[in-house]
Backbone as JSON, one array per atom type, in Angstrom:
{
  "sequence": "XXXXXXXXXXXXXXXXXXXXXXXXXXXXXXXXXXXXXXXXXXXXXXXXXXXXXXXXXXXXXXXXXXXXXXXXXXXXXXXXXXXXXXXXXXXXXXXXXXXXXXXXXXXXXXXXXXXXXXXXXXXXXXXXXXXXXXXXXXXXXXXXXXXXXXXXXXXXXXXXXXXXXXXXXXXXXXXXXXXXXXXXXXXXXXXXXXXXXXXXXXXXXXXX",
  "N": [[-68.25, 50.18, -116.61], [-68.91, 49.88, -114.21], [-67.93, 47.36, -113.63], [-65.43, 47.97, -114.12], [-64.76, 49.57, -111.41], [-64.64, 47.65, -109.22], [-63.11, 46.25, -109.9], [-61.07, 47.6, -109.69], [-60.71, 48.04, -107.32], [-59.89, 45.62, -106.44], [-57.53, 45.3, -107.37], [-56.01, 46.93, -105.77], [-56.8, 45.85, -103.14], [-54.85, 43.57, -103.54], [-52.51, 44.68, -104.3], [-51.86, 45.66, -102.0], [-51.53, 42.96, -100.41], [-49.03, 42.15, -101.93], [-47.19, 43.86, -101.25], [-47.46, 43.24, -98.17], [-46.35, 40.23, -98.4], [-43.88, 40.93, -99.42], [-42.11, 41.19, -97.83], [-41.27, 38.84, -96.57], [-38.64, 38.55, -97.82], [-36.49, 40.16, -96.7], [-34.22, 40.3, -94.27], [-34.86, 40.02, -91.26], [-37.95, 39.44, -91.67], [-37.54, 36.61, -92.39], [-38.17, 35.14, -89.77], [-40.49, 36.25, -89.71], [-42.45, 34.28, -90.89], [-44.92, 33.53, -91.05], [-46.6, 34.87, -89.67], [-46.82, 36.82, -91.54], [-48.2, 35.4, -93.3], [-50.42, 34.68, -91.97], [-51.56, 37.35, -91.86], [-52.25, 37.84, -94.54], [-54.05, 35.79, -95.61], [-56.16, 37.08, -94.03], [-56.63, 39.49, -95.68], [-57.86, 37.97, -97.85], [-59.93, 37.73, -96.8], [-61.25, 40.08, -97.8], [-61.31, 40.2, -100.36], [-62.52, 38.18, -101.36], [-65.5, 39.07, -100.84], [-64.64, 41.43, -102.64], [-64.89, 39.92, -105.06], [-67.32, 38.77, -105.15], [-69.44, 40.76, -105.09], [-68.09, 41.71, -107.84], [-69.32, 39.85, -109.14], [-71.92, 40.16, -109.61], [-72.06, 41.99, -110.98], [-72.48, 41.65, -114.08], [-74.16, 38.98, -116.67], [-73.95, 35.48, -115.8], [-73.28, 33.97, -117.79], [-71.86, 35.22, -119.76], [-68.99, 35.5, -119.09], [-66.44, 35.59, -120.08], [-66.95, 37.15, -122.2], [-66.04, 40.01, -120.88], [-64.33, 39.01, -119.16], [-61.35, 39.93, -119.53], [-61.64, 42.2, -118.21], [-60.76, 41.04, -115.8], [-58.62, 39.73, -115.63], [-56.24, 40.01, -115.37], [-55.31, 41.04, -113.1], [-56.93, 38.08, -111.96], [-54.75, 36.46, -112.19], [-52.51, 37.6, -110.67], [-53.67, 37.74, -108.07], [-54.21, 34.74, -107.71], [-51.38, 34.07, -107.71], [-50.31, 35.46, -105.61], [-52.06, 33.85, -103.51], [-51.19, 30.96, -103.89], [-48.49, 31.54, -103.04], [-48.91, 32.03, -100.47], [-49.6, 29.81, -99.56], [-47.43, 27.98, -100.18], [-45.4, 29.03, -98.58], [-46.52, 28.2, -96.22], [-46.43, 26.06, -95.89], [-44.71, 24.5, -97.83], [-45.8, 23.22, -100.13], [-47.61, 23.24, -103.38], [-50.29, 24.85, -104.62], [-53.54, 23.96, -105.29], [-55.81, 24.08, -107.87], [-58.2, 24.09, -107.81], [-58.3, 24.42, -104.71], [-57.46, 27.02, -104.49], [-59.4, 28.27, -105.96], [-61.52, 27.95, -103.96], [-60.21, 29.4, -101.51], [-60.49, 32.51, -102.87], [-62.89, 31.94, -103.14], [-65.02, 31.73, -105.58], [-66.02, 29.75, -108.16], [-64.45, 26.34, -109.46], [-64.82, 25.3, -111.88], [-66.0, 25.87, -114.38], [-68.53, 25.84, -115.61], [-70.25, 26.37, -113.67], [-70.36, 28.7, -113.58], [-69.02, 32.14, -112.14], [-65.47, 31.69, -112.43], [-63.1, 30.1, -111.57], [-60.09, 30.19, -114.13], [-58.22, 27.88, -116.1], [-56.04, 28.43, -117.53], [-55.54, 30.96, -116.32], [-55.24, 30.33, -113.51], [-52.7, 28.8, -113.96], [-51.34, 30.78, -114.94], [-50.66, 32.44, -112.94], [-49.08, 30.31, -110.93], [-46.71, 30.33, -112.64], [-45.61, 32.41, -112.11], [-45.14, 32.56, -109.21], [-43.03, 30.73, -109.41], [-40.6, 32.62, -109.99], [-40.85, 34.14, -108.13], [-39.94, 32.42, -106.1], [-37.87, 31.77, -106.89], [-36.09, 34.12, -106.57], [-36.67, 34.3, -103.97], [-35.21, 32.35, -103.26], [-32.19, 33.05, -103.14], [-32.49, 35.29, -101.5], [-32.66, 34.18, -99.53], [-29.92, 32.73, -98.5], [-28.6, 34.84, -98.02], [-29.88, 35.58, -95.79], [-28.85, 33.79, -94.48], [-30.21, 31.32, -94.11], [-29.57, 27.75, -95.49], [-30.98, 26.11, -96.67], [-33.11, 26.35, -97.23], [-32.91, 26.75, -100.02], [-32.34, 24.46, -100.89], [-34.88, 23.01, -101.08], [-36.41, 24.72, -102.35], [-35.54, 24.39, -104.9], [-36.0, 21.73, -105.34], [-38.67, 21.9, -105.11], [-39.5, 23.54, -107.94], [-38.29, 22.3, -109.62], [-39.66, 19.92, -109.88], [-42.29, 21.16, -110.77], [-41.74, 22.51, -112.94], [-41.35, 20.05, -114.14], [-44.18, 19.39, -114.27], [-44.93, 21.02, -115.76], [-44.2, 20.3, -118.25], [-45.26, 18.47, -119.38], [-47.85, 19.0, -120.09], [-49.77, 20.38, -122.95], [-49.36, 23.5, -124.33], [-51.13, 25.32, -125.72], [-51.83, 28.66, -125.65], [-50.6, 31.28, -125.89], [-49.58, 33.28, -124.55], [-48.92, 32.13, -122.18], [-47.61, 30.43, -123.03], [-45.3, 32.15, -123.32], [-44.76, 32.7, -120.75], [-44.28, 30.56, -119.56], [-41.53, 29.64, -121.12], [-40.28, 31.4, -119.53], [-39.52, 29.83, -116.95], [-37.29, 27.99, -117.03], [-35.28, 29.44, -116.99], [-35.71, 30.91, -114.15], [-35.54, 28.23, -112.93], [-32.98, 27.4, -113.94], [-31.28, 29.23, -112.52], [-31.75, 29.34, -109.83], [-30.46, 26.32, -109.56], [-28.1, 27.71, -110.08], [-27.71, 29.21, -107.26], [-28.05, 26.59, -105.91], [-25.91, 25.61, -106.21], [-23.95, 26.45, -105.73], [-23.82, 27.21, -102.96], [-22.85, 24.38, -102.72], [-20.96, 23.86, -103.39], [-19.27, 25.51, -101.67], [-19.13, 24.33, -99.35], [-21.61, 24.94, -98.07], [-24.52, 23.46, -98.04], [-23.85, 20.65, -96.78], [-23.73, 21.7, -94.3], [-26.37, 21.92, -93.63], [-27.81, 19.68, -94.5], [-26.92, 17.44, -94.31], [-24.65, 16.62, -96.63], [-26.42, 16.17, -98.6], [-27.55, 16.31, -101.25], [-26.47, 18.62, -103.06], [-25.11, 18.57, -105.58], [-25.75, 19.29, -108.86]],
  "CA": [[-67.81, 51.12, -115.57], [-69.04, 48.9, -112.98], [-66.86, 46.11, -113.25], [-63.84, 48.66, -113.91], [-64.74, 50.08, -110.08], [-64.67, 46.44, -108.38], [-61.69, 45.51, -110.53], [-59.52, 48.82, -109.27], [-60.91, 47.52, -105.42], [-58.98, 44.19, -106.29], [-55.99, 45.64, -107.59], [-55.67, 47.83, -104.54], [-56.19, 44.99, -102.23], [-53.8, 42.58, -104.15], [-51.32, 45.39, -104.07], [-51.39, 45.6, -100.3], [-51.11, 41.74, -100.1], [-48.1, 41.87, -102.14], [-46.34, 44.89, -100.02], [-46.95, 42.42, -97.14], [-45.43, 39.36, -98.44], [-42.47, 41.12, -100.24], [-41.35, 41.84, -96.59], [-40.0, 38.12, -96.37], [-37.54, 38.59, -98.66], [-35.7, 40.75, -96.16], [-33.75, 39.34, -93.6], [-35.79, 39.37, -90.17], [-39.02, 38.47, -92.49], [-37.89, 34.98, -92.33], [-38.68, 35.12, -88.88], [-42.06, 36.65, -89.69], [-43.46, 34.45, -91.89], [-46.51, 33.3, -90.17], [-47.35, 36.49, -88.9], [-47.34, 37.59, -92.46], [-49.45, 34.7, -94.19], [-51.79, 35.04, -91.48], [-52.52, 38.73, -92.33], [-52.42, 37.68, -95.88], [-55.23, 35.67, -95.25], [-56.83, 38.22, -93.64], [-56.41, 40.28, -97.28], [-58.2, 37.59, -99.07], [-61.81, 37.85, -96.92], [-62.26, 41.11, -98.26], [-61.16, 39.82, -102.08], [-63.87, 36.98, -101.32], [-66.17, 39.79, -100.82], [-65.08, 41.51, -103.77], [-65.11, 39.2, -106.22], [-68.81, 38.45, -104.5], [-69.72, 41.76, -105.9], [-68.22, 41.51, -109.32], [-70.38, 38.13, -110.24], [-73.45, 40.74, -109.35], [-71.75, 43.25, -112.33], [-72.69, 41.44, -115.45], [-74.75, 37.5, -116.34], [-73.06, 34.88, -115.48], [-72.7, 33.39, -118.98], [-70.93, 36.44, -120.73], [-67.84, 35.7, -118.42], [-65.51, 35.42, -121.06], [-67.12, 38.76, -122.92], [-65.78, 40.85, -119.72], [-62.98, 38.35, -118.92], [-59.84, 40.63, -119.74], [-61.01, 43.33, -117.44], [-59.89, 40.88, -114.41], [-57.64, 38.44, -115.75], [-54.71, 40.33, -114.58], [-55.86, 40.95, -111.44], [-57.26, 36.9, -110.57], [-53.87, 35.88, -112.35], [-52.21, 38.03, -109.33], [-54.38, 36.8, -106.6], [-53.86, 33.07, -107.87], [-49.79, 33.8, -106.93], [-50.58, 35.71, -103.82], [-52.57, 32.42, -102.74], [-49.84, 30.11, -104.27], [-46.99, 31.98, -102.28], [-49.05, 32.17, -98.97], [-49.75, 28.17, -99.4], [-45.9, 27.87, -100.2], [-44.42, 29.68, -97.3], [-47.07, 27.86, -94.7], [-46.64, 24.18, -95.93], [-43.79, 24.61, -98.77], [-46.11, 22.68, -100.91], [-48.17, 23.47, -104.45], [-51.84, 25.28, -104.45], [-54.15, 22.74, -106.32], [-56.92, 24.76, -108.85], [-59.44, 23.87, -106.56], [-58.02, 24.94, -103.52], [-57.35, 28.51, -104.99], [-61.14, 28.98, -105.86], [-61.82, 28.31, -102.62], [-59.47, 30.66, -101.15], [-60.51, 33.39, -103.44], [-64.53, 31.95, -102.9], [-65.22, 31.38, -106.77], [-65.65, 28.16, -108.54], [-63.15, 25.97, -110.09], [-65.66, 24.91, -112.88], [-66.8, 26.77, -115.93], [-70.11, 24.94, -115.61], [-70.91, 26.55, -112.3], [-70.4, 30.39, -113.54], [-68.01, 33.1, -112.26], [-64.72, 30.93, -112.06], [-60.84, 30.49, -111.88], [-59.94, 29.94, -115.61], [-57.07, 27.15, -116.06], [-54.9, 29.22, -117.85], [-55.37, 31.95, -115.15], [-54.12, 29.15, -112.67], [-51.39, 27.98, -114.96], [-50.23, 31.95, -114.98], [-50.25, 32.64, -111.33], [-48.33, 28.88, -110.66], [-45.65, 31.04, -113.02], [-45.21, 33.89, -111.38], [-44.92, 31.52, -108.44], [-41.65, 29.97, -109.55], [-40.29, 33.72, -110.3], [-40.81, 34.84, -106.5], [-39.21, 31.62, -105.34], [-36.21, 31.72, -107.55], [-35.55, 35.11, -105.91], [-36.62, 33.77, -102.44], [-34.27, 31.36, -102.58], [-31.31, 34.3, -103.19], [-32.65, 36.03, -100.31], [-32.56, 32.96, -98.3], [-28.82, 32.36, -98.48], [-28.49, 36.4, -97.8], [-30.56, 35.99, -94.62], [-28.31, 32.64, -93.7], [-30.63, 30.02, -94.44], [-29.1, 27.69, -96.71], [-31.63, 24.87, -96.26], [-34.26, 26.77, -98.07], [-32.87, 26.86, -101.37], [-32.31, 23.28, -101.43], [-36.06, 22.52, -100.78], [-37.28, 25.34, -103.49], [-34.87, 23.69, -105.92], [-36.99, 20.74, -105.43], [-39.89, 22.23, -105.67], [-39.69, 24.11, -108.4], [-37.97, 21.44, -110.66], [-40.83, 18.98, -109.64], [-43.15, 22.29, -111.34], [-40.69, 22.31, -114.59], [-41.29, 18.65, -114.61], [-45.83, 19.41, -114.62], [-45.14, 21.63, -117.14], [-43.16, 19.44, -119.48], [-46.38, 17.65, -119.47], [-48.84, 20.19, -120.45], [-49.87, 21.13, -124.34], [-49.41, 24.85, -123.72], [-52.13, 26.15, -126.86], [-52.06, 30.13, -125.25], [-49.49, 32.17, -126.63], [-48.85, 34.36, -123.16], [-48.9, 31.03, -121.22], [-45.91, 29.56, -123.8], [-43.89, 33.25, -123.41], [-44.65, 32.92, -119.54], [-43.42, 29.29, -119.41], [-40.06, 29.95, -121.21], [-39.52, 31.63, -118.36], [-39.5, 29.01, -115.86], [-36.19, 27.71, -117.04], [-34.34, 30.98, -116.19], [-35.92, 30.72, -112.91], [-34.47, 26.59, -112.49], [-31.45, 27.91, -113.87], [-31.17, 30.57, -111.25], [-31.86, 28.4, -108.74], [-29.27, 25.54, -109.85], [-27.02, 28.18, -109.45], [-27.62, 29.2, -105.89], [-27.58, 25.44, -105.05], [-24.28, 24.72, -107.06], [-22.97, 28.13, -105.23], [-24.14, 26.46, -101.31], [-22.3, 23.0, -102.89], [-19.36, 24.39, -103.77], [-19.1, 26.45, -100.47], [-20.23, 23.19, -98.26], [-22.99, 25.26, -97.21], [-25.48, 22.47, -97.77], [-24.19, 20.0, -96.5], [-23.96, 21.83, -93.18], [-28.4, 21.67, -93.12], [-28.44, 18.71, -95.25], [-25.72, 16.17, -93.76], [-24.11, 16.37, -97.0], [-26.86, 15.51, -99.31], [-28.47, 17.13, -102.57], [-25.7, 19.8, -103.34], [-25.09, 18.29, -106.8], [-26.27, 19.9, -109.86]],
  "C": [[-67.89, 50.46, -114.18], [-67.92, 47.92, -112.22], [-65.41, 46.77, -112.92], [-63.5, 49.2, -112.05], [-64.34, 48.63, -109.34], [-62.94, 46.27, -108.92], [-60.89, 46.32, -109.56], [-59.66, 48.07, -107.91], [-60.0, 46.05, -105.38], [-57.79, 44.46, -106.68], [-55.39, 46.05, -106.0], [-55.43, 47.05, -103.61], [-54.63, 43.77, -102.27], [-52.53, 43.52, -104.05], [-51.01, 45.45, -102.64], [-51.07, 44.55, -100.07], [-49.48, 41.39, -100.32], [-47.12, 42.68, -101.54], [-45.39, 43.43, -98.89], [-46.36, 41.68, -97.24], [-43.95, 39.64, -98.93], [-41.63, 41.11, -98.89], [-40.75, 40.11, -95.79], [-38.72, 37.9, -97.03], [-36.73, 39.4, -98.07], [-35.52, 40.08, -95.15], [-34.81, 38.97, -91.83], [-37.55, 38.88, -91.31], [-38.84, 37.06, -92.31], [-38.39, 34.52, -91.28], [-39.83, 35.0, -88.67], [-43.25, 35.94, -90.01], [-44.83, 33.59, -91.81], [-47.01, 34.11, -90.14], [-47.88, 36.99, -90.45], [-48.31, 36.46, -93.38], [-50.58, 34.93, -93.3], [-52.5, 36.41, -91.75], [-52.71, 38.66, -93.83], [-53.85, 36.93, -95.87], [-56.61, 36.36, -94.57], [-57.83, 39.17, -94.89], [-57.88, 39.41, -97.72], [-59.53, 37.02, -98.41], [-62.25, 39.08, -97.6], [-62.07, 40.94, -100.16], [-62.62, 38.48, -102.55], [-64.98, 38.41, -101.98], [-66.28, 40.76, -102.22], [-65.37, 41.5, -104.92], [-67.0, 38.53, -106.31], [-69.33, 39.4, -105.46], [-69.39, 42.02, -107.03], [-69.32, 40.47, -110.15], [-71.46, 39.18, -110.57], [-73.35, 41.98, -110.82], [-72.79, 42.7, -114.09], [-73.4, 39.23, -114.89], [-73.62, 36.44, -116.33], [-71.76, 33.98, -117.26], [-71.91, 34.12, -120.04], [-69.57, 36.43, -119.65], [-66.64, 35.88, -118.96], [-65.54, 36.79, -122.09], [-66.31, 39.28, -122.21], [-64.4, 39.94, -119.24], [-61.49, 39.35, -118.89], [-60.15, 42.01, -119.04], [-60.57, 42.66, -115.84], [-59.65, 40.06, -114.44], [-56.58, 39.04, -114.85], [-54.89, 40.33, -113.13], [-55.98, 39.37, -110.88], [-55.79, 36.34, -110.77], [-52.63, 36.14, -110.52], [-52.86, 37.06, -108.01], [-54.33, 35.3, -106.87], [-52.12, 32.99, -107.25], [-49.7, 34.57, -105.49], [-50.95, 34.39, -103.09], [-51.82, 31.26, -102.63], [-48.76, 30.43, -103.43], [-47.32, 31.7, -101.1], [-48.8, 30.29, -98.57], [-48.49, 27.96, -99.13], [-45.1, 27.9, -99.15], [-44.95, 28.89, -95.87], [-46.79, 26.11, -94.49], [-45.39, 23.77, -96.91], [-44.43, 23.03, -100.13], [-47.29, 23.67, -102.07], [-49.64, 23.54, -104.33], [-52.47, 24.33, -105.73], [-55.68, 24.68, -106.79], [-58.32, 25.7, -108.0], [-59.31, 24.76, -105.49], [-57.7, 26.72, -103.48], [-58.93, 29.37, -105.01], [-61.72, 29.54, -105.01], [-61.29, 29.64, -101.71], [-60.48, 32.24, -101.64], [-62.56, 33.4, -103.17], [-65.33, 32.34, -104.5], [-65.12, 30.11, -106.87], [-64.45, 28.05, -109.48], [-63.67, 25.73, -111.49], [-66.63, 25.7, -113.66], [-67.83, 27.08, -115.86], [-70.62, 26.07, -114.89], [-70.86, 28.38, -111.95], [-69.12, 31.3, -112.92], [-67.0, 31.97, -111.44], [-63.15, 30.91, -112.0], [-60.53, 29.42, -113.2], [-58.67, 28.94, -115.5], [-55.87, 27.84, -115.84], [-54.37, 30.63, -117.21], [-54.34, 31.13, -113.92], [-52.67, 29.16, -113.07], [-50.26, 29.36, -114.47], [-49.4, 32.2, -113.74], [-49.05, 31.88, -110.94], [-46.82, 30.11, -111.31], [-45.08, 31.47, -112.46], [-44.38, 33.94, -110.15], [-43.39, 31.43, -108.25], [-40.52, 31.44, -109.92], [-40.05, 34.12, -108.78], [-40.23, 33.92, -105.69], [-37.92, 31.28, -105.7], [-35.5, 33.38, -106.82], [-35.86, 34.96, -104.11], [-35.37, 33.02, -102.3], [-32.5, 31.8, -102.33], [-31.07, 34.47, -102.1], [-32.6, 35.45, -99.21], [-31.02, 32.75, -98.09], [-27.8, 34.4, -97.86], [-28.72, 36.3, -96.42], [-29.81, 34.26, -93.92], [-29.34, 31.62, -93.59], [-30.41, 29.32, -95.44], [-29.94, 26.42, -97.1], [-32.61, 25.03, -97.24], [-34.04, 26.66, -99.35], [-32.86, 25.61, -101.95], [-33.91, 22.64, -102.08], [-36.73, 23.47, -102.43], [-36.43, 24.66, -104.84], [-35.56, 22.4, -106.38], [-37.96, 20.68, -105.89], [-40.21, 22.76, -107.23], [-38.93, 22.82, -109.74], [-39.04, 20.03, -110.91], [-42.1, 20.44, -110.79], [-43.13, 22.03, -112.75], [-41.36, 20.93, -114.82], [-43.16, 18.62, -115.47], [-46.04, 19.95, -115.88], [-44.86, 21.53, -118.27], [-44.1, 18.69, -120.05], [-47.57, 18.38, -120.25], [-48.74, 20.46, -122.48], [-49.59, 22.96, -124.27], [-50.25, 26.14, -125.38], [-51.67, 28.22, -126.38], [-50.74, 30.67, -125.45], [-48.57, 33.3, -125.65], [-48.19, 33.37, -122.59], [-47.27, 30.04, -121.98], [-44.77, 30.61, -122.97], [-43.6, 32.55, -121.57], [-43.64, 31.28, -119.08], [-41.91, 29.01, -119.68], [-39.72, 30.21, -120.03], [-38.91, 31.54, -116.88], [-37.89, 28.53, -115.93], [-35.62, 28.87, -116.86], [-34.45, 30.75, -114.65], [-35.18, 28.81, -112.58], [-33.24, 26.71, -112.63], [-30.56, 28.62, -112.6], [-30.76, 30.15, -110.17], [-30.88, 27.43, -108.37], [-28.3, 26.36, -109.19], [-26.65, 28.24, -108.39], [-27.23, 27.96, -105.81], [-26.09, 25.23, -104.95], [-23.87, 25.73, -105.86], [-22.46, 27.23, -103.88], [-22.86, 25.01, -101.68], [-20.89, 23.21, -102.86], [-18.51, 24.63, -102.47], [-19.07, 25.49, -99.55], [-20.75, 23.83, -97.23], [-24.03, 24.13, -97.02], [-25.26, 21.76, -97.33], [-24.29, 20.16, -94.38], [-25.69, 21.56, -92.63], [-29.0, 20.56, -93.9], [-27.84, 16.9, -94.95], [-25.12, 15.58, -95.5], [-25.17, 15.79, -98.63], [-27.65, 16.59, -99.89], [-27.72, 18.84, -102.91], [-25.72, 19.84, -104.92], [-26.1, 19.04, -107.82], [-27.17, 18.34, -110.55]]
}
């Protein structure tokens, strides 16, 4: 009952986080989007705090007993953290650097932690919100952006080509990265076609 109360307090906040960021996907948002990682960051001292207070729910070594009442939840807050990173630097949240964020360890060893395959999910989810960013980017007249997430996100495809993928969610969830590269292709091809890109690119990386 305990843990279920903390958990709902992290849904709730994670739901407000994601409100805020959905709001670059509309056209002045692109404008915004400082303004809105910085209050996203904001979000994720009081998720510090109460993930602080879950460790205090149950011992540290039964983490895995209790595990599935806030997988869904850190899986969330791993692509909240992933997107904010994304939008501020347009580069890839490392394991590590998530923990931190969130103020958990990265390491098993060291008790209440961010699970791989929690990582792995989030990273997903990731490439899902940037295959529809990159839509909304060509909507809102930036055609620059899609080139760059095309990049990114096929550099992703590429990590994950690498990977054994044992977990049976983590396979379904992975299929669904190629939809999202697909997606993406498209937009570019669309911009190539159009010689949108090479107006913000001088002509370079339209190609499929």
């Amino acid at each position: 009952q305990e843990i279920r109360k903390v958990v709902q307090a992290l849904e709730q906040t994670a739901r407000e986080m994601l409100t805020l960021l959905q709001g670059v996907h509309q056209g002045p948002g692109f404008q915004d989007i400082p303004t809105k990682c910085q209050k996203a960051r904001e979000h994720f001292s009081t998720v510090k705090t109460q993930l602080e207070s879950l460790k205090t729910k149950f011992p540290a070594v039964q983490y895995y007993r209790f595990h599935e009442h806030w997988r869904f939840v850190l899986q969330r807050l791993v692509f909240l953290a992933a997107f904010v990173v994304y939008l501020e630097s347009e580069t890839l949240v490392t394991q590590q650097s998530v923990a931190e964020i969130l103020g958990i360890e990265a390491d098993r060893e060291r008790g209440f932690h961010l699970d791989i395959e929690d990582y792995l999910s989030g990273i997903l989810t990731l490439a899902s919100e940037l295959a529809r960013l990159a839509v909304n980017s060509v909507t809102a007249g930036d055609y620059s952006r899609p080139l760059r997430i095309s990049t990114f996100i096929n550099e992703l495809d590429s990590g994950f080509r690498l990977l054994n993928l044992k977990n049976d969610s983590l396979r379904k969830r992975y299929d669904g990265l190629k939809y999202d590269v697909k997606k993406i292709e498209e937009v570019v091809y669309d911009l190539s076609i159009r010689g949108l890109s090479k107006e913000t690119t001088g002509g370079a990386g339209g190609e499929k």
